[in-house]
C-alpha positions as CSV (number, residue, x, y, z in Angstrom):
1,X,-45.1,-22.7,-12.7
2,X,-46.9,-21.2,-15.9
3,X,-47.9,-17.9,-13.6
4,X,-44.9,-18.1,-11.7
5,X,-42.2,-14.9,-12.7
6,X,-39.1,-14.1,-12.4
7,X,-37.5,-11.7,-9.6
8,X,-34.8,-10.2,-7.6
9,X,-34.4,-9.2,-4.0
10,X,-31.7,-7.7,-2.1
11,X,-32.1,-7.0,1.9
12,X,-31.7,-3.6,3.3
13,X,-29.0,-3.0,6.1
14,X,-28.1,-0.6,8.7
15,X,-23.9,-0.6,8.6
16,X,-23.2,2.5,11.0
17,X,-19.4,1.5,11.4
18,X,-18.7,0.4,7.7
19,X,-15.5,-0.8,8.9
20,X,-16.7,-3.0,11.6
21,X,-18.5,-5.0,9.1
22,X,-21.8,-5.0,11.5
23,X,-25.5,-4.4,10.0
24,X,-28.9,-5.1,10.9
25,X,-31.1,-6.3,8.5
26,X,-34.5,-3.5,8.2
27,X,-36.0,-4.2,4.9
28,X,-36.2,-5.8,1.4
29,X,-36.5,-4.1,-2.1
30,X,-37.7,-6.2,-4.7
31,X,-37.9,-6.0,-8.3
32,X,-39.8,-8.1,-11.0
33,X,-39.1,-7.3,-14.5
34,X,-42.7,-8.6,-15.8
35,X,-45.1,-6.5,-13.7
36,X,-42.6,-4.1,-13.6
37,X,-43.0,-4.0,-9.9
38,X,-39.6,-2.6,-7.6
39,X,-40.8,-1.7,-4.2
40,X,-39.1,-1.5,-0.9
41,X,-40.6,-2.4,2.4
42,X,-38.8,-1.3,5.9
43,X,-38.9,-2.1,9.5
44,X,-37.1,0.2,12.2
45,X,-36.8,-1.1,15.0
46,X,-35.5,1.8,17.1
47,X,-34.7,-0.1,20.6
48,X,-32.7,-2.7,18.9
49,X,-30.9,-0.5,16.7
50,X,-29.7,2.0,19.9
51,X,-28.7,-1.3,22.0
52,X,-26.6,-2.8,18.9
53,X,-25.1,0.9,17.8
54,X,-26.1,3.5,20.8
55,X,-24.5,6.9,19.0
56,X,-26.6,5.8,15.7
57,X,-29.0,8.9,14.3
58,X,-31.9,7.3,13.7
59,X,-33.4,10.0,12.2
60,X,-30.4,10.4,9.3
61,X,-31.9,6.2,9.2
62,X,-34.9,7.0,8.3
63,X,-33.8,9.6,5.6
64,X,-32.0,7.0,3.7
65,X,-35.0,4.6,4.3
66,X,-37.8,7.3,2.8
67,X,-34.8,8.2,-0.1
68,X,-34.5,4.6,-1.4
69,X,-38.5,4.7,-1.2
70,X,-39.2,7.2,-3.3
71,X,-36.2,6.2,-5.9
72,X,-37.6,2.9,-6.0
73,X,-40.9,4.2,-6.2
74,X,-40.3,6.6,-9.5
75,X,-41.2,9.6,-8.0
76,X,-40.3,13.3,-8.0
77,X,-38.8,13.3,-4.7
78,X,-36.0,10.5,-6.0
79,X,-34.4,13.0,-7.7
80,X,-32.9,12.2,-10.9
81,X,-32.1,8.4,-10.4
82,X,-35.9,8.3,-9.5
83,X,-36.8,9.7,-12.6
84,X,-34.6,6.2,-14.6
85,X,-36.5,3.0,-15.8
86,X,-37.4,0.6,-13.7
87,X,-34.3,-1.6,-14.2
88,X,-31.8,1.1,-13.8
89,X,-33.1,2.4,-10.2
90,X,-33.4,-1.2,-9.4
91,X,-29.6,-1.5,-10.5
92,X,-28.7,1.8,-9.0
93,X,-30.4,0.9,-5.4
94,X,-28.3,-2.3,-5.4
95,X,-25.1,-1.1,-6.1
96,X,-22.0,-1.7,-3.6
97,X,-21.5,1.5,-2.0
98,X,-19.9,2.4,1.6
99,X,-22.6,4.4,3.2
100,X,-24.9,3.5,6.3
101,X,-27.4,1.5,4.3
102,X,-26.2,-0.8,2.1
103,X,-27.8,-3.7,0.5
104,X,-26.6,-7.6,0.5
105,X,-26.2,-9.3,-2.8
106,X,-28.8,-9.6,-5.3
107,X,-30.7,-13.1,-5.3
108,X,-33.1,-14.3,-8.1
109,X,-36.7,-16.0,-7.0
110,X,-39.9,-17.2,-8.7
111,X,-43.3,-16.1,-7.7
112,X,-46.9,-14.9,-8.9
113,X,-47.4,-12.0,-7.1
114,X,-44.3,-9.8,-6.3
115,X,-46.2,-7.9,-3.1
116,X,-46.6,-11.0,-1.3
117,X,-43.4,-12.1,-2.4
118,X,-41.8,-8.6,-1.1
119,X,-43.7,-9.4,2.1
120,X,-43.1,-12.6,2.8
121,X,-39.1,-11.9,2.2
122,X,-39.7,-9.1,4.9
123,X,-41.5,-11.5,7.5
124,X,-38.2,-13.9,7.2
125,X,-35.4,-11.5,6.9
126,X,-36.1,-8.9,8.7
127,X,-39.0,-9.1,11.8
């Protein structure tokens, strides 16, 4: 595995109730030290989430969705976490917390290309 690299994944998840322990899995941010690379990909699937969590606000959803997005990202519009290395909004993004999106545990992978990696990871774990 000579161009094969190291990386980590977490999946994104929708915990309206933290309490109730539920989620639904709706994306995957990935990071790979070598390229540098930390990108988030998303799915919302709006049916499924009302029929699991009916008083859910999907547009507050979508808020945290675009937020991590633009942290992840690097840009302007991630506020100050945004504006931290690589590492640290990777770190940061992946943290425990108790909100409405939350993220599983961190697990390490191999590949060459970290897109198709992100995208693959989003094709099992999430559609």
């Amino acid at each position: 595995m000579p161009d094969s690299h190291l990386f980590e994944y977490a999946v994104l998840r929708v915990v309206p109730r933290v309490e109730r322990e539920e989620f639904l899995n709706v994306g995957v941010i990935l990071y790979c030290p070598k390229h540098k690379f930390l990108q988030t990909i998303f799915t919302l699937d709006e049916a499924r989430l009302k029929a699991i969590f009916p008083g859910i606000d999907i547009a507050e959803v979508r808020q945290h969705l675009e937020a991590f997005r633009q942290i992840a990202l690097g840009s302007p519009q991630g506020g100050p976490i945004g504006a931290l290395d690589v590492a640290s909004r990777f770190r940061w993004l992946t943290a425990t917390r108790s909100t409405i999106l939350q993220t599983s545990k961190v697990h390490p992978g191999f590949c060459g290309d970290p897109a198709a990696a992100l995208q693959r990871l989003h094709q099992q774990l999430v559609l």
